[in-house]
Chimera marker file (.cmm) of the C-alpha trace (Angstrom):
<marker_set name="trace">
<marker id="1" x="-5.386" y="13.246" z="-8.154" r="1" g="1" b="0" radius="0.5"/>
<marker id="2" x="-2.213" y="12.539" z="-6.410" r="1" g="1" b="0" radius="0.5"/>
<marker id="3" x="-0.839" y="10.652" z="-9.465" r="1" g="1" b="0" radius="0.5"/>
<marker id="4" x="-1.050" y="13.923" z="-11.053" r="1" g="1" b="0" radius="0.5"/>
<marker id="5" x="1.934" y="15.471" z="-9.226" r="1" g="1" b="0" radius="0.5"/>
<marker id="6" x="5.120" y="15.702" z="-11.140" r="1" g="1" b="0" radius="0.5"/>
<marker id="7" x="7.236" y="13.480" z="-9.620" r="1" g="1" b="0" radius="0.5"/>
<marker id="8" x="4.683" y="11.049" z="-8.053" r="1" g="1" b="0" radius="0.5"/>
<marker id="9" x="5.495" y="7.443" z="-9.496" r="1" g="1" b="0" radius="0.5"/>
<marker id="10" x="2.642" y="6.117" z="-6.693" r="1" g="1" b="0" radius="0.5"/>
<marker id="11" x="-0.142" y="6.638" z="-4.422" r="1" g="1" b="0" radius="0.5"/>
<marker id="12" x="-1.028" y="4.871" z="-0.964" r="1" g="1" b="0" radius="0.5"/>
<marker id="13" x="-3.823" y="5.358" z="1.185" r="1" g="1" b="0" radius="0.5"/>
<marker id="14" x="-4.326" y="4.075" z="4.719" r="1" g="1" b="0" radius="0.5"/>
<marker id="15" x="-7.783" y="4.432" z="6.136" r="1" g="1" b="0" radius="0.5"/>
<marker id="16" x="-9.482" y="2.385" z="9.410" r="1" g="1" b="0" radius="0.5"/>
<marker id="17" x="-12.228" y="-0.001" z="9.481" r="1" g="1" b="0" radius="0.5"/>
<marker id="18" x="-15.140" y="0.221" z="11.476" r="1" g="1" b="0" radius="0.5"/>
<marker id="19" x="-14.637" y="-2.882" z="12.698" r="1" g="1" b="0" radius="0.5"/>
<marker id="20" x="-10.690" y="-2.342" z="13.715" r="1" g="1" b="0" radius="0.5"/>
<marker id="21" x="-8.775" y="-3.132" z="10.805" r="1" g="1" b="0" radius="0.5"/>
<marker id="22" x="-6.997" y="-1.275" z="7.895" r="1" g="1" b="0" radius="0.5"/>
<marker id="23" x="-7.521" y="-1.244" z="4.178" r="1" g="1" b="0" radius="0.5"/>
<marker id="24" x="-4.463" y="-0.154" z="2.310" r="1" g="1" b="0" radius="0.5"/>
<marker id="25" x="-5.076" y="0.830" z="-1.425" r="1" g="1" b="0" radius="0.5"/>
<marker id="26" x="-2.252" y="1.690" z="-3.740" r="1" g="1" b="0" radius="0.5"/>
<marker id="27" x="-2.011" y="2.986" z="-6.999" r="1" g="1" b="0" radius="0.5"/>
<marker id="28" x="1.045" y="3.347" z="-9.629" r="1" g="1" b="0" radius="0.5"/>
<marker id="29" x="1.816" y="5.108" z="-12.919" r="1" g="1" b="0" radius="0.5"/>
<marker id="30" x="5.900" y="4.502" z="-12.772" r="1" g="1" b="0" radius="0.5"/>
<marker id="31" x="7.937" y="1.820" z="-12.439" r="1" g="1" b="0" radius="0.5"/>
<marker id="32" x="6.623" y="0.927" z="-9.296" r="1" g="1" b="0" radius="0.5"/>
<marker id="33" x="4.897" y="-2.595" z="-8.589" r="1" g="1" b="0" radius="0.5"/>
<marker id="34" x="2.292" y="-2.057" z="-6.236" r="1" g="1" b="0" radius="0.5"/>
<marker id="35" x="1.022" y="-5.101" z="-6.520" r="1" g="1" b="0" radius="0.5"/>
<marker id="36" x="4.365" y="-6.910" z="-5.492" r="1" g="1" b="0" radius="0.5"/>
<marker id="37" x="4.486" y="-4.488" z="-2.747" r="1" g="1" b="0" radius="0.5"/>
<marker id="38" x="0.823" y="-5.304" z="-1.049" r="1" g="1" b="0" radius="0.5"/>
<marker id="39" x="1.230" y="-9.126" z="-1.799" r="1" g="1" b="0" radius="0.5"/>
<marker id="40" x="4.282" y="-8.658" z="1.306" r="1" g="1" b="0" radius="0.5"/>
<marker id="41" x="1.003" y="-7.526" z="3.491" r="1" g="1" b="0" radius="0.5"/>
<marker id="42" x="-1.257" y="-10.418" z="2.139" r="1" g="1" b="0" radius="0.5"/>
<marker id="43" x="-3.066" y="-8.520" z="-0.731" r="1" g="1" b="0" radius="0.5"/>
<marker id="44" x="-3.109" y="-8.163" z="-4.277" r="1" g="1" b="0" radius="0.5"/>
<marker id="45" x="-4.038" y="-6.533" z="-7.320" r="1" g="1" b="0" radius="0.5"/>
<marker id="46" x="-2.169" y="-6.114" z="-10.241" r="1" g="1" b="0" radius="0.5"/>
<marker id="47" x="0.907" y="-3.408" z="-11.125" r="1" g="1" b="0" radius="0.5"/>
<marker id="48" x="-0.386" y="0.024" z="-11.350" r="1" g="1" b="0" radius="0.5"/>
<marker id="49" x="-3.856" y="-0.838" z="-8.586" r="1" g="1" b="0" radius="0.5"/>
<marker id="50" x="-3.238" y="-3.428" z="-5.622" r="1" g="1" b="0" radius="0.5"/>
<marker id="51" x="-4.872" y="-3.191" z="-2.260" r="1" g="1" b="0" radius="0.5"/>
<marker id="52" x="-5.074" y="-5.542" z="0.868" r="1" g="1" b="0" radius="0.5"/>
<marker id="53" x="-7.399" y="-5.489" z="4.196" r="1" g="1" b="0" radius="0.5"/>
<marker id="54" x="-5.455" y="-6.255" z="7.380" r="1" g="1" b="0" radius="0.5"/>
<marker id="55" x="-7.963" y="-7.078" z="10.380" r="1" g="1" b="0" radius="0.5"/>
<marker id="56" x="-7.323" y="-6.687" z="14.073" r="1" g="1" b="0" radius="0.5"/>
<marker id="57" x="-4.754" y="-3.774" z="13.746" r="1" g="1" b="0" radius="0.5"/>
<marker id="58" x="-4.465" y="0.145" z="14.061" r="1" g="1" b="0" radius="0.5"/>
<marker id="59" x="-3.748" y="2.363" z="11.924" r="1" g="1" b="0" radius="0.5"/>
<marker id="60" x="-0.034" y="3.423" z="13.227" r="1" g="1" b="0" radius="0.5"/>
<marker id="61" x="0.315" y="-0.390" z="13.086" r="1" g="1" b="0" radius="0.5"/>
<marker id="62" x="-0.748" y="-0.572" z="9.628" r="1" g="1" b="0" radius="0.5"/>
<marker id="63" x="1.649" y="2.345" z="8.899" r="1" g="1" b="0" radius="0.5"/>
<marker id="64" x="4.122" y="0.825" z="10.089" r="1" g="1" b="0" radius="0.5"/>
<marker id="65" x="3.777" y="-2.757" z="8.441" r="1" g="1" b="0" radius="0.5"/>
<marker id="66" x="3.650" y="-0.782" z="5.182" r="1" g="1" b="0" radius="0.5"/>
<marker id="67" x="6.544" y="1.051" z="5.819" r="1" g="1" b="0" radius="0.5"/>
<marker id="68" x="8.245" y="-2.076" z="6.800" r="1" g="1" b="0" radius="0.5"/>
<marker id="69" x="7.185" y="-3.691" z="3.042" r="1" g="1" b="0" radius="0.5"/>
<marker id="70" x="8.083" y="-0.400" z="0.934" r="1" g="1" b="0" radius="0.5"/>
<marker id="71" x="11.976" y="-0.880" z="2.528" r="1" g="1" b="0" radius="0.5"/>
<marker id="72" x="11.976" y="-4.592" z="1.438" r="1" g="1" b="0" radius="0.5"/>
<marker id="73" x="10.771" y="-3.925" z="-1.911" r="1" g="1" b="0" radius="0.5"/>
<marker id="74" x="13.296" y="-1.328" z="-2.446" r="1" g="1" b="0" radius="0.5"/>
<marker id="75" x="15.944" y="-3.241" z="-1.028" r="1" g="1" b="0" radius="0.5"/>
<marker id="76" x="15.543" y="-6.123" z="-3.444" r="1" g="1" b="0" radius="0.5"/>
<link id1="1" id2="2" r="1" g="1" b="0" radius="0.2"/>
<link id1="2" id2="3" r="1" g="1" b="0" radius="0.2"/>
<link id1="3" id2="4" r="1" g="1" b="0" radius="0.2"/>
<link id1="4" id2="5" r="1" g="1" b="0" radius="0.2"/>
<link id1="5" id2="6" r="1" g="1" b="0" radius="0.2"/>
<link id1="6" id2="7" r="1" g="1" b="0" radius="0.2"/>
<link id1="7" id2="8" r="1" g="1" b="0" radius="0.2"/>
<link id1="8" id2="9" r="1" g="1" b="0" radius="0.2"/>
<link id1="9" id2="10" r="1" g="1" b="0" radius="0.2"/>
<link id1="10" id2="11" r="1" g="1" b="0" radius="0.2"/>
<link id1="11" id2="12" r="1" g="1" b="0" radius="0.2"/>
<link id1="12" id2="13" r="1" g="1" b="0" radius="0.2"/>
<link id1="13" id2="14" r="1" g="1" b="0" radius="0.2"/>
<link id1="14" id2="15" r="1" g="1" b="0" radius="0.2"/>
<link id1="15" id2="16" r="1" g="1" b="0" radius="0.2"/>
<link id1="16" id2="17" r="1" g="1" b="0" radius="0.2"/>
<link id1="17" id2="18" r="1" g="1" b="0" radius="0.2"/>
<link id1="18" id2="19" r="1" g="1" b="0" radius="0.2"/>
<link id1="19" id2="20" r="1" g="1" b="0" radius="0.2"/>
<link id1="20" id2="21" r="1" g="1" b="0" radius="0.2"/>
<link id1="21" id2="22" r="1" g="1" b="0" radius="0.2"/>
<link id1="22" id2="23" r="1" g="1" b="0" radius="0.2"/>
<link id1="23" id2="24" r="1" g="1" b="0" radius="0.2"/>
<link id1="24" id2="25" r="1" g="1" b="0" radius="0.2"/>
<link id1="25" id2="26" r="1" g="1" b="0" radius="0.2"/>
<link id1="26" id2="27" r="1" g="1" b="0" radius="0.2"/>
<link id1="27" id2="28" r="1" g="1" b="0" radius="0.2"/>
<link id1="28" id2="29" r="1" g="1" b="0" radius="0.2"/>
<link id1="29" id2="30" r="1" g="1" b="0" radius="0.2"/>
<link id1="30" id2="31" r="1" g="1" b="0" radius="0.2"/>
<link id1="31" id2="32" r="1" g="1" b="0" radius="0.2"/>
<link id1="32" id2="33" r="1" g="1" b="0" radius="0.2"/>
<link id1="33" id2="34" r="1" g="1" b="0" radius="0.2"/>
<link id1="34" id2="35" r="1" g="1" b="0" radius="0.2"/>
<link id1="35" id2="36" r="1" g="1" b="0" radius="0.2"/>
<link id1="36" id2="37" r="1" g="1" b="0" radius="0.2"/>
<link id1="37" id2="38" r="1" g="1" b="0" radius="0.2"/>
<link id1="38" id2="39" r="1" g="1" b="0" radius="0.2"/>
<link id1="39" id2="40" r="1" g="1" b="0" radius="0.2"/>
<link id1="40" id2="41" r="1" g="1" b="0" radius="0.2"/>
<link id1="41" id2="42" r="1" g="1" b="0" radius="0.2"/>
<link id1="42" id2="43" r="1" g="1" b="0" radius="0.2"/>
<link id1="43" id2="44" r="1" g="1" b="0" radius="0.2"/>
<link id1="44" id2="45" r="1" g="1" b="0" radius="0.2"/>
<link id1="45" id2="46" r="1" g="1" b="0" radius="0.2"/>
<link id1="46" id2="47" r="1" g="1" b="0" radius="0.2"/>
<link id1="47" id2="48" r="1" g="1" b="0" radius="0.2"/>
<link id1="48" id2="49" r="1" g="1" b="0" radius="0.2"/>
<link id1="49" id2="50" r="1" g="1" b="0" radius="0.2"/>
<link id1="50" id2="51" r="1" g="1" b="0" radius="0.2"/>
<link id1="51" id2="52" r="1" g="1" b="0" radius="0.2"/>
<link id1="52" id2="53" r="1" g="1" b="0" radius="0.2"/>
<link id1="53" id2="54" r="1" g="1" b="0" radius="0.2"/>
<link id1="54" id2="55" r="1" g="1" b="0" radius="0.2"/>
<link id1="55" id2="56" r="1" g="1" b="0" radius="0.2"/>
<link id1="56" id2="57" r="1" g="1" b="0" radius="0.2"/>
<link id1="57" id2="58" r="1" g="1" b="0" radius="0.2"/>
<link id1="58" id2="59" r="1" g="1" b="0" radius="0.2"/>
<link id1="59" id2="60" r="1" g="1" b="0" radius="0.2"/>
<link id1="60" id2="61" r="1" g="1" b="0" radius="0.2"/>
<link id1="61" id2="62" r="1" g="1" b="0" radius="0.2"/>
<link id1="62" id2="63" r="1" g="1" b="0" radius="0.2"/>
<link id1="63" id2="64" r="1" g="1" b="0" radius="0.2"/>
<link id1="64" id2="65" r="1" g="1" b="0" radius="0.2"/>
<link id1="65" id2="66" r="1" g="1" b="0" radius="0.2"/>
<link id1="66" id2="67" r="1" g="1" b="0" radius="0.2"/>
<link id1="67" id2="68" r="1" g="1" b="0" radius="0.2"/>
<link id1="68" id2="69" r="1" g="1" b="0" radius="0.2"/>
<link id1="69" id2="70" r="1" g="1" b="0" radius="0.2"/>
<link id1="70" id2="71" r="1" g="1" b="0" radius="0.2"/>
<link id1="71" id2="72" r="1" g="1" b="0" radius="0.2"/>
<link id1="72" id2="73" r="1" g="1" b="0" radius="0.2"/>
<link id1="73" id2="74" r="1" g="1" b="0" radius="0.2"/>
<link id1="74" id2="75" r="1" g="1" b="0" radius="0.2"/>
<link id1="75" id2="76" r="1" g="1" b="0" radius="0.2"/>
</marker_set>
């Protein structure tokens, strides 16, 4: 639904593990490679669906590393 906006090229979604991790799934209908971008966090996927599970974390930590990985990607 969120790729529906005008103006949305992608979609990310945090959400916390019961057993104190994150799983990050992102989704793309633009330009942007989401799969490049989740490989920097250890997952994969392909272009337009990627996702990756990062154990021992929270979810402002998880935030975080994503936000750190979206500015790299951008920057190169």
């Amino acid at each position: 639904e969120m790729l529906n906006i005008v103006g949305i090229q992608a979609s990310i979604v945090l959400y916390p593990t019961e057993s104190g991790g994150v799983i990050i799934s992102a989704r793309s209908i633009g330009e942007i490679n989401v799969q490049l971008l989740l490989e920097e966090l250890g997952g994969g996927g392909n272009k337009s669906a990627a996702g990756v599970q990062l154990e021992g974390i929270s979810l402002r930590e998880g935030a975080e590393r994503l936000f750190e990985a979206i500015d790299k990607y951008f920057k190169e």
